[in-house]
C-alpha positions in Angstrom: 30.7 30.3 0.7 28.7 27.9 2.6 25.8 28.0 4.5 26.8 24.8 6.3 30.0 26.8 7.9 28.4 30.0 8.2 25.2 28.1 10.8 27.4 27.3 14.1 26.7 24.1 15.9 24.3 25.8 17.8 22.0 26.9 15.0 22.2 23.1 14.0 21.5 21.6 17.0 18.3 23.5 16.9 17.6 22.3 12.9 13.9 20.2 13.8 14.2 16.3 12.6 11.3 17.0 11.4 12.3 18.9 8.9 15.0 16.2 8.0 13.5 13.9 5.0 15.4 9.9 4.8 15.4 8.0 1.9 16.3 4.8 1.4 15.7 3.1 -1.9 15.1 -0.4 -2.6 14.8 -2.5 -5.8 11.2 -3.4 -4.3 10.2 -0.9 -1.9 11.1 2.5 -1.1 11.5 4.2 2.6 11.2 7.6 3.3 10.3 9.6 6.4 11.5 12.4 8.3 14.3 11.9 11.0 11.6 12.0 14.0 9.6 9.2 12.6 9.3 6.3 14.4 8.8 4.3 11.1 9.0 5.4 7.2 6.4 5.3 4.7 7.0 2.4 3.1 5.6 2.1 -1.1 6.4 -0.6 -3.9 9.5 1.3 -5.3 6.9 1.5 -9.3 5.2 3.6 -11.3 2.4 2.8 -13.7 2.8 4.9 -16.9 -0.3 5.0 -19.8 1.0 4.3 -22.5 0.7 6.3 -25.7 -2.1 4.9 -28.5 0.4 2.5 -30.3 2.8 3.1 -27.8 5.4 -0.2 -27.0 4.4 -2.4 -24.0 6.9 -2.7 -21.0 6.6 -4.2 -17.8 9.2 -4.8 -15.0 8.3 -7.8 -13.0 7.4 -8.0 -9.8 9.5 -10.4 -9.3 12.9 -11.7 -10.6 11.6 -13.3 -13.9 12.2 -17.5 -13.9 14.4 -18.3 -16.7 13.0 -21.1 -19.3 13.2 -24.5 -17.7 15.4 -26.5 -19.7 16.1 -29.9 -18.9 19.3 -29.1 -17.6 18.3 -26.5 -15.6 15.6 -28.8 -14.2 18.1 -31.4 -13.4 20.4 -28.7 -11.7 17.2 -27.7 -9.5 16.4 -30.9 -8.4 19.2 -32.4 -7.5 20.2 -29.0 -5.5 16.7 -29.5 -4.1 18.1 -33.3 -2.9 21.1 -32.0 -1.8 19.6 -29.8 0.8 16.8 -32.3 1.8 19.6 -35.0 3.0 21.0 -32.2 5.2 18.2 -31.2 6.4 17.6 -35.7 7.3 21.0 -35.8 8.9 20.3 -33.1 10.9 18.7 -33.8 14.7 15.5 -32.1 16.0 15.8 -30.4 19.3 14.8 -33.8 21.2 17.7 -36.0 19.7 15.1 -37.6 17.0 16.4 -37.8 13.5 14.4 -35.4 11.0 12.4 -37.2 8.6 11.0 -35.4 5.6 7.6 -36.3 3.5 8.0 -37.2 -0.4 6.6 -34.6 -2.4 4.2 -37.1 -4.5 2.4 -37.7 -0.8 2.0 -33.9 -0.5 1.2 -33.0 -4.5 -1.8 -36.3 -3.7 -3.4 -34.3 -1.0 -3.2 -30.9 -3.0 -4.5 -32.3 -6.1 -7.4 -33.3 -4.1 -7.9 -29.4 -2.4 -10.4 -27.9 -4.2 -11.1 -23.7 -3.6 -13.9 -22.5 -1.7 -15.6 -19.5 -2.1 -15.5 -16.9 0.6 -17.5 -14.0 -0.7 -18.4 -12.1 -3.8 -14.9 -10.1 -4.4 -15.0 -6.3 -5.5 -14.6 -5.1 -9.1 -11.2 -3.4 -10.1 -11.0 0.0 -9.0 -11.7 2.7 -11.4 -8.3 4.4 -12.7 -8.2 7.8 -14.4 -4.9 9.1 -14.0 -2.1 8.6 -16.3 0.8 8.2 -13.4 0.3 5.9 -10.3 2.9 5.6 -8.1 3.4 3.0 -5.5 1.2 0.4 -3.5 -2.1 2.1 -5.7 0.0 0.0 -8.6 -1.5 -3.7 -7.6 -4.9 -1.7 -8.0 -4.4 -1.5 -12.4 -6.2 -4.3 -14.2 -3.7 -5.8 -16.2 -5.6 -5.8 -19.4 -5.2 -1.6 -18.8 -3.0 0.2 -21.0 -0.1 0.5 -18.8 3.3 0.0 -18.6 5.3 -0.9 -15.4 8.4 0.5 -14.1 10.6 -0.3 -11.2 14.0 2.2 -11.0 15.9 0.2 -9.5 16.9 -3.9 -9.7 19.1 -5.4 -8.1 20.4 -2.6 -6.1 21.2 0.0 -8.7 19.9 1.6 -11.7 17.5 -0.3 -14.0 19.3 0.8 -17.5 18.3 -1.6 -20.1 17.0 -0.8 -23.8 13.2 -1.1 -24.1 10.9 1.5 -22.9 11.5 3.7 -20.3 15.5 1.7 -19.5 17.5 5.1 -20.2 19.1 7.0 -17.3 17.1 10.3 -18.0 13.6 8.1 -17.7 14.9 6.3 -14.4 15.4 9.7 -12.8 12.5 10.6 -13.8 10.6 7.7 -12.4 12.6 8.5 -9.3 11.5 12.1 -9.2 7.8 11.0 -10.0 7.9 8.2 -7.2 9.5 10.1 -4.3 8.1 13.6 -4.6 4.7 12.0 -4.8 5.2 10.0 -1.5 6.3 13.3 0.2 3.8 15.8 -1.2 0.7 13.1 -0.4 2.1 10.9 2.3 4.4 12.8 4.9 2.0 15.8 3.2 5.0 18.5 2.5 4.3 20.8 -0.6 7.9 20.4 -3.0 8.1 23.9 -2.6 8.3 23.8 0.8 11.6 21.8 0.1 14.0 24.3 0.1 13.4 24.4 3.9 14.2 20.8 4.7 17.5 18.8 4.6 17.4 15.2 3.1 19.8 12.2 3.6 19.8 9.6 1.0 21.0 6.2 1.5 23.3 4.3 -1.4 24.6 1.3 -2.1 27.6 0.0 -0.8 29.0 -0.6 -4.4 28.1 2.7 -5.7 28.7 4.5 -9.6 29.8 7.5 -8.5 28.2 9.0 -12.1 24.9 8.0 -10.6 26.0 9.7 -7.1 26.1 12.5 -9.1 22.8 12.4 -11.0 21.2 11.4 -7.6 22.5 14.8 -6.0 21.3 16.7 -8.5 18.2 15.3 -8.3 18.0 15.8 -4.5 19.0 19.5 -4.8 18.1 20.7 -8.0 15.1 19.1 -9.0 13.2 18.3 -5.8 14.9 21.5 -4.3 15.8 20.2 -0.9 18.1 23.1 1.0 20.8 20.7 2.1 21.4 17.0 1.7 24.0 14.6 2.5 24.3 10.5 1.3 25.0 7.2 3.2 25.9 3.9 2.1 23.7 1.4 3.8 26.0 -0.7 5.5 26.9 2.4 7.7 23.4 3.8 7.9 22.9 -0.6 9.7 25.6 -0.1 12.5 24.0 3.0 13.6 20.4 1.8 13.2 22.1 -1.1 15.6 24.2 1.3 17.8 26.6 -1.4 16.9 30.4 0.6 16.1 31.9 -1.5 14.1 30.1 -4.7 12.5 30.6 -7.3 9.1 27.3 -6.1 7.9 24.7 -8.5 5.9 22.0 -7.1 4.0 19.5 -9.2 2.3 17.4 -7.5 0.0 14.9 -8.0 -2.3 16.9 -8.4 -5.4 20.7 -8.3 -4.0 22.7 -9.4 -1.1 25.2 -7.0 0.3 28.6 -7.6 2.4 30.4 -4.5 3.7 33.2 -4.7 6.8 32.3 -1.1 8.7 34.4 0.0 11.2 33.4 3.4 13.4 31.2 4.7 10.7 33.5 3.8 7.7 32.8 0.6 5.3 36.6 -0.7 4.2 36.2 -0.8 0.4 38.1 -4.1 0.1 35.2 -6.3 2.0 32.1 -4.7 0.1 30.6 -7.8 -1.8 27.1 -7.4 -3.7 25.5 -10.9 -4.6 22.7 -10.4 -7.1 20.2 -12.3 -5.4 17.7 -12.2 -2.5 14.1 -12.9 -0.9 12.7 -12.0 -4.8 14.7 -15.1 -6.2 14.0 -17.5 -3.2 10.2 -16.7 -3.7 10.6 -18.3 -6.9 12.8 -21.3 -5.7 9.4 -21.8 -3.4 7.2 -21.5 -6.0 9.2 -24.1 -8.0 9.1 -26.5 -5.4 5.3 -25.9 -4.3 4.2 -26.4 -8.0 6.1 -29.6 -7.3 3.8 -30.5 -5.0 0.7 -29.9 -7.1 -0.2 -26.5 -5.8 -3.8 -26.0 -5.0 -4.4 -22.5 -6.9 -3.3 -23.7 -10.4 -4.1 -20.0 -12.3 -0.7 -18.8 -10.2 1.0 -16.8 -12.9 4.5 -15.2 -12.0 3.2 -12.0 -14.7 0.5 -10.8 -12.4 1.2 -8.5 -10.0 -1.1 -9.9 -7.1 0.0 -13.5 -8.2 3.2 -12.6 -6.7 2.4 -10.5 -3.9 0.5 -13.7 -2.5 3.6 -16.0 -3.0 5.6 -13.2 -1.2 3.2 -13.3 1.6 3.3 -17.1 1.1 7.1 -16.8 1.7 6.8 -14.5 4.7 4.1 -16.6 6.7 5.2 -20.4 5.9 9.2 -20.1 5.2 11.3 -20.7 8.8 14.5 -22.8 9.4 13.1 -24.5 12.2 14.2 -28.5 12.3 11.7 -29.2 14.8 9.0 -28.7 12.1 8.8 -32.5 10.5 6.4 -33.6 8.1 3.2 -32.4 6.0 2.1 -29.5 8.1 -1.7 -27.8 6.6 -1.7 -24.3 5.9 -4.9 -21.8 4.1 -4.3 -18.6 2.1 -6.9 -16.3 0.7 -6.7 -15.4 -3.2 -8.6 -11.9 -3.3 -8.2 -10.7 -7.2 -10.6 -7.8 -8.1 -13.2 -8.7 -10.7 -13.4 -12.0 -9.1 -14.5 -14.3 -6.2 -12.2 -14.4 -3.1 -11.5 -18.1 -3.0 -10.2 -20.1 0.4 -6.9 -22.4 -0.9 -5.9 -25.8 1.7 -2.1 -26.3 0.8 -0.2 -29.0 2.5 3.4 -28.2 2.6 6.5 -29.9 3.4 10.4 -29.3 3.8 10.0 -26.7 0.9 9.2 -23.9 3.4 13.0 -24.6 4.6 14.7 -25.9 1.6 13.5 -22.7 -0.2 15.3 -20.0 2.4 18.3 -22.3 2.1 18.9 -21.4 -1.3 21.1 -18.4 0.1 23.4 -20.9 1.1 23.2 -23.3 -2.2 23.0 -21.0 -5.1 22.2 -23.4 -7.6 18.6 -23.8 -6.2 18.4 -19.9 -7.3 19.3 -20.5 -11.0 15.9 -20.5 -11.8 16.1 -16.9 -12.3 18.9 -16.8 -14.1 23.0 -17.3 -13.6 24.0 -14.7 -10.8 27.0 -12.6 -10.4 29.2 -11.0 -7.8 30.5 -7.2 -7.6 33.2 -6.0 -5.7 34.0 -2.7 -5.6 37.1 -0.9 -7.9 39.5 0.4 -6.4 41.7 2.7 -9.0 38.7 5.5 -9.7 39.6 8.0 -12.2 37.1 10.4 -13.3 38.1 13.5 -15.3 35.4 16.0 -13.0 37.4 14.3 -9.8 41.1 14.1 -10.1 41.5 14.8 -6.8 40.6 10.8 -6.7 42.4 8.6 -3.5 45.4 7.7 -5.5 46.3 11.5 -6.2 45.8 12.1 -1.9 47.7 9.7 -1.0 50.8 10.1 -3.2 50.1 14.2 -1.8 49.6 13.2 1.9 53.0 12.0 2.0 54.6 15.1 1.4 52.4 17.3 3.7 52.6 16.7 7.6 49.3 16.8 9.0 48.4 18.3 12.2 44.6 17.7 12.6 44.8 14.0 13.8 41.2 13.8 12.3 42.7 14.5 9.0 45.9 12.2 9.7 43.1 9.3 10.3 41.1 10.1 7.7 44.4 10.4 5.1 45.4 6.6 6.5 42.1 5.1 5.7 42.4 6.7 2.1 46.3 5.3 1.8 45.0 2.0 2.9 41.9 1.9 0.4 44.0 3.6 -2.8 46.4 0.5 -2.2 45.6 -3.3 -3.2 45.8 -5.3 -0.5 48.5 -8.0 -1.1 46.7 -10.8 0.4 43.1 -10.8 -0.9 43.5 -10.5 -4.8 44.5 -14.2 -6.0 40.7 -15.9 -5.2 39.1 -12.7 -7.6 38.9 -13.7 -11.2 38.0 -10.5 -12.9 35.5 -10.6 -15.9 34.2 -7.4 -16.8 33.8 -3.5 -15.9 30.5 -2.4 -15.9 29.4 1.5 -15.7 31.0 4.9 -15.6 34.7 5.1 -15.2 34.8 1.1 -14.6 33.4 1.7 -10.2 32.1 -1.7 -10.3 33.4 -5.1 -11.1 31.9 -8.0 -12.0 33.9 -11.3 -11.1 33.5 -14.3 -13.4 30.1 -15.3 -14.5 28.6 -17.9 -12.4 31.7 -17.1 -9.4 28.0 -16.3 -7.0 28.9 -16.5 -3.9 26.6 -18.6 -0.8 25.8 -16.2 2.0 28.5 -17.9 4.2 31.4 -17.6 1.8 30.8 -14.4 1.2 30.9 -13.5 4.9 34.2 -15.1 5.5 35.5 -13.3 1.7 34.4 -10.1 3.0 35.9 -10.4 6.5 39.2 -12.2 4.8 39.6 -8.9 2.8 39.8 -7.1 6.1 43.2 -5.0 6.4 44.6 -6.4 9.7 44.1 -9.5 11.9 42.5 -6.8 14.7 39.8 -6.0 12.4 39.2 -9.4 11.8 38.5 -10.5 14.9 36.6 -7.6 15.6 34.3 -8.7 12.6 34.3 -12.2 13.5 32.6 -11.4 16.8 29.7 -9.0 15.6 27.9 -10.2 12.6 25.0 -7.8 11.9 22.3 -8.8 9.3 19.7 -6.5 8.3 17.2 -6.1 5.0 13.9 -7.3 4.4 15.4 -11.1 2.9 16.3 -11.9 6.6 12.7 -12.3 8.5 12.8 -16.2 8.7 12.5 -17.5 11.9 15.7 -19.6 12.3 18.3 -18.4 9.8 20.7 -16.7 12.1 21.2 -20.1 13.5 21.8 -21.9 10.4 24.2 -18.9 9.7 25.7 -19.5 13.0 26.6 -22.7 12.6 27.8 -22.6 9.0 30.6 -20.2 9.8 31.5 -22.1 13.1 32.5 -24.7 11.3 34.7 -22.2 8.8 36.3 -20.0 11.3 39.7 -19.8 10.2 41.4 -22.0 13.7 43.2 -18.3 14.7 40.1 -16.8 15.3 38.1 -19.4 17.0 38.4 -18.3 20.3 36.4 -15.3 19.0 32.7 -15.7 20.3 30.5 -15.3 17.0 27.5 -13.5 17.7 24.9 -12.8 14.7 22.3 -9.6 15.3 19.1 -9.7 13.6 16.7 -7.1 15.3 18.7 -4.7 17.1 16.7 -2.8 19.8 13.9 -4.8 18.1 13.6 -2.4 15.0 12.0 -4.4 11.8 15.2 -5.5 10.1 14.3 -4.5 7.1 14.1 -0.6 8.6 17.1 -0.7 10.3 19.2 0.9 7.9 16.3 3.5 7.4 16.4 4.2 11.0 20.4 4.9 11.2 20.6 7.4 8.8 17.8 9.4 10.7 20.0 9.1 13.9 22.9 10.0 11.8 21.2 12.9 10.5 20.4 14.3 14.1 23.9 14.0 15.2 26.3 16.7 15.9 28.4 15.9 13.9 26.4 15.6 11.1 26.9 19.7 10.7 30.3 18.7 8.4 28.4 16.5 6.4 25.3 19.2 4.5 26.2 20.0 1.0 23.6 23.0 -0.2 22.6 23.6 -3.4 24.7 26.6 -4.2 28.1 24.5 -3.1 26.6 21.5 -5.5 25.8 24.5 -8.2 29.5 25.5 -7.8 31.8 22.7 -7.2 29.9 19.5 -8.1 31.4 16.0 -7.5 34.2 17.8 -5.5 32.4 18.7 -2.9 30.8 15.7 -2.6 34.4 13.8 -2.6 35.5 16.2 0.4 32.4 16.4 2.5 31.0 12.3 1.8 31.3 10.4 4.8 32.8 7.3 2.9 36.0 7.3 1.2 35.7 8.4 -2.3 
């Protein structure tokens, strides 16, 4: 029946990585590249569709939007901003001097008083004929064009909303658009070449299994890829690390992830997904540097290369480095098309460290909205899948297993299909959201701050051993994480929370394994993954998809279903 069994070991081994296509999708970005690349191609994760002569306008953000500034919210803001600029004063530079931090009506004095200066004559907007653009060529569309904006994914999953362009069929369609377009014109492979090459995708941790499904098909029917096989990206992190087992943290663009992995599996009790990351604390920065009377006063969070330049703003200026006291002078470049390229002096303060702290107090990061947590549910039921993890386990008692493979792999599925008895009283459980009810939202406004999430995930862990085991390898990963100094914040938040029993447990926090760019690391694993021997168990073709559907996915998936 399958072509996977029928190609031995030895015809796999010889099955070129570069003929192995990853992908790993982001609510900002998208990664794809074959196996044997050193780095992926890495595009805004967006299309740019014309829009039809009285056609409605839509337009993701580029950002997560700011919600209205009332005057509570304001209030909320400010006196989280406080809160964090006292720590930050009681805390002890490197030379046993107290910090001391500038008021921000010194710095907004010195920034009202920075005028722009011009630089050069800056080129027109590009011409634009086509009625699709895909990717990075985005930024390039004058706004006043007739186009509408679409980003697939937000906050880690499907963008499903009701305007526009929001139903499932029109995401995978912006999915198809987006990804065969980076492989036909950037890695340069016709589609109907496809048929010849394998593809690994990566998922979320917290996954809809219905969108597993439409992602499959898309993958083997409608991009025609031969074989392909999905990941969940806290597994694709350990072996991007070559770390076995590891609490991994990814900090995204638009989410925060938590996921206990253990020898390649994720333990479904400790996935958390926080809906925020480095999007939101780009707009906590631009709060606070508007504050402060910033220099470049057209800044609108609506244009596209507005935001790309606080992102960069974010990436250059933010660190968690107390050494760093008082105003320090920085100069950025505002290059619009159709306009001069003006030179900006900003003076900046504590904001460049009280912004990235926002991951640890959330309420700085309600100014793009109230955020939620998802866990993952644990009682599936989907009519195409009965054989779901309740059904095994109740069946693996009768049978008495003699693959030990299949005896391990039958004890990880008894241990997820049953509640844990010791992690369920702190959950409050609001709603279900999507499919069969796979993901569950706690209570409104129950956000988690990086560090309690960490120690919630770990706590969910099955057994003391495994707890421990997390406790000494703490792997964070994701494009959120590049700020100098935030693993040692980290560090010393959970030091001080380390339950007492596992204190003798040396905490260690990994940032750049092997120094690979954290925010490719999870890229990078599934590529190794996909290379491995093993790997041979893992293809699903597209006459077994054709045939058996979600069922073959349950049984070949290298996460527990």
């Amino acid at each position: 029946m399958s072509s996977v069994q029928d190609t031995g070991p030895e015809t796999f081994q010889q099955f070129p990585s570069n003929r192995i296509i990853v992908i790993h999708p982001g609510s900002f970005y998208v990664r794809i590249g074959r196996a044997s690349d050193l780095l992926p191609v890495r595009q805004l994760h967006c299309i740019a569709r014309k829009r039809r002569p009285e056609g409605k306008i839509y337009r993701d953000s580029f950002v997560p939007p700011s919600v209205p500034k009332t005057k509570e919210l304001i209030e909320e803001l400010e006196e989280c901003r406080l809160q964090i600029s006292h720590t930050l004063q009681s805390c002890m530079q490197s030379n046993g001097a107290r910090r001391y931090a500038t008021p921000p009506q010194q710095i907004a004095a010195f920034n009202r008083r920075s005028l722009p200066e011009a630089v050069s004559d800056g080129e027109p907007w590009p011409q634009v004929e086509c009625d699709i653009i895909i990717g990075d060529l985005v930024l390039d569309v004058d706004p006043e064009l007739p186009y509408n904006i679409h980003f697939p994914y937000k906050r880690g999953d499907f963008n499903i909303h009701s305007e526009v362009g929001g139903s499932i069929s029109s995401v995978l369609n912006d999915l198809y658009t987006i990804w065969s377009s980076i492989i036909e014109y950037k890695l340069g492979i016709a589609l109907i070449e496809l048929v010849k090459y394998r593809c690994v995708l990566l998922i979320p941790d917290i996954y809809n299994r219905s969108h597993l499904k439409y992602l499959m098909s898309l993958l083997l029917r409608d991009l025609g890829f031969g074989d392909c096989f999905l990941v969940q990206e806290s597994v694709g992190a350990t072996f991007g690390a070559g770390i076995g087992s590891a609490c991994v943290v990814d900090i995204g663009d638009q989410k925060t992830a938590i996921s206990c992995v253990e020898d390649g599996i994720s333990h479904k009790t400790t996935r958390l997904r926080m809906d925020y990351g480095a999007g939101d604390v780009c707009q906590a920065l631009s709060w606070m540097f508007h504050k402060s009377a910033f220099p470049y006063k057209d800044w609108n969070e609506n244009i596209p290369r507005d935001v790309i330049l606080m992102r960069n703003l974010y990436h250059d200026f933010c660190h968690v480095n107390l050494d760093v006291c008082g105003p320090q002078e920085k100069t950025f470049l505002v290059d619009h098309p159709g306009d001069i390229v003006n030179k900006y002096t900003l003076q900046v303060g504590d904001e460049c460290i009280i912004s990235p702290l926002a991951l640890f107090y959330t309420d700085l990061l309600k100014i793009t909205g109230i955020k939620t947590t998802k866990i993952q549910n644990r009682q599936p039921s989907d009519p195409e899948d009965p054989f779901d993890a309740e059904f095994l386990r109740e069946t693996g008692r009768k049978k008495e297993v003699v693959d030990p493979s299949a005896a391990e792999q039958q004890t990880e599925t008894a241990n997820e299909a049953q509640p844990s008895t010791n992690t369920e009283e702190d959950i409050v459980v609001d709603t279900l959201e999507g499919g069969p009810g796979d993901i569950v939202t706690l209570a409104p406004g129950q956000v988690l701050s990086l560090d309690a999430a960490i120690l919630q995930s770990i706590d969910r862990c099955p057994n003391e051993e495994l707890k421990r085991k997390m406790y000494s390898s703490i792997l964070i990963v994701g494009g959120g994480v590049k700020v100098l100094g935030l693993n040692l914040w980290l560090q010393n938040r959970l030091a001080l929370q380390i339950p007492y029993a596992y204190k003798t447990e040396q905490l260690e926090i990994v940032t750049s394994p092997k120094d690979i760019d954290p925010a490719s690391t999870v890229w990078k694993g599934a590529a190794v993954m996909s290379c491995l021997e093993s790997a041979i168990e893992l293809w699903i073709n597209q006459s077994e998809w054709n045939k058996h559907g979600l069922k073959v996915l349950r049984e070949r998936a290298p996460f527990i279903w």
